[in-house]
C-alpha positions, 0 to 999 in steps of 0.5 A: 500500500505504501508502495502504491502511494508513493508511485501515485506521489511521484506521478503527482510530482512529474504531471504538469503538462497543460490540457486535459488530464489523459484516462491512463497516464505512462511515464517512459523512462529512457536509460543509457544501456552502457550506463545502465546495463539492468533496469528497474522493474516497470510498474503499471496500476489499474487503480489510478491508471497509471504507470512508471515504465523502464526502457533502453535508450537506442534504435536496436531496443525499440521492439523489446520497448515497446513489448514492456509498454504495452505489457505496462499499459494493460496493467493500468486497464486491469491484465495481472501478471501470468508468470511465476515471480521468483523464476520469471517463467511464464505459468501454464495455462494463462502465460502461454500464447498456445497453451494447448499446442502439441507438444507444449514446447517450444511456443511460438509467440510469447502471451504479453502478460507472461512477457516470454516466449516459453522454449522448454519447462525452464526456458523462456526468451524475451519477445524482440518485438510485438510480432512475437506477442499475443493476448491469451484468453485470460488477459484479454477477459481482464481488459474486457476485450471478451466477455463470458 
């Protein structure tokens, strides 16, 4: 909860832009990745919509940016993550983009909620780009874009 309203704070502190306020609000944070090899977690939430998101500075980045964005955007219109945190594989069912494909492995496409393409049991690769993401099922009944 502290958590929460620090972010809330610090989007308080950084949005003086003139105009109407936006219904979901992104700050992209853009990082030399020779100065910064690792990044900060990116964080996104539904309640205020609302997110602080990390990216690499440079061209040859720009497609694995825009998957953390809009893996980001759909947090603030209610997606939950579909990996396991402390492996950061992708969990079956949810977090595969063809959870009934035979065999299992290797997938082709990455779920955008799971953020990898899972390769074997243990094994997943970041997307380079949106091309190799998809919206699972459960994702998409999250946001709405099916109903039961």
């Amino acid at each position: 909860m502290l958590w929460s309203l620090h972010m809330r704070w610090w989007a308080w502190r950084h949005d003086r832009i003139a105009g109407p306020k936006p219904a979901v609000r992104l700050f992209l944070l853009y990082h030399d990745p020779e100065q910064t090899p690792t990044l900060a977690h990116s964080t996104g939430l539904s309640r205020g919509m609302l997110g602080r998101v990390n990216l690499f500075a440079g061209e040859r980045m720009a497609g694995a940016n825009q998957v953390v964005l809009a893996h980001e955007l759909l947090h603030t219109l209610g997606a939950t993550d579909k990996y396991d945190p402390a492996t950061n594989q992708p969990r079956h069912p949810d977090g595969y983009a063809d959870p009934e494909r035979e065999p299992l492995h290797p997938q082709l496409y990455a779920e955008l909620m799971a953020g990898r393409i899972p390769l074997a049991p243990d094994r997943a690769d970041i997307p380079r780009s949106l091309a190799q993401v998809l919206i699972g099922e459960a994702t998409a009944r999250e946001i709405n874009w099916i109903r039961e």
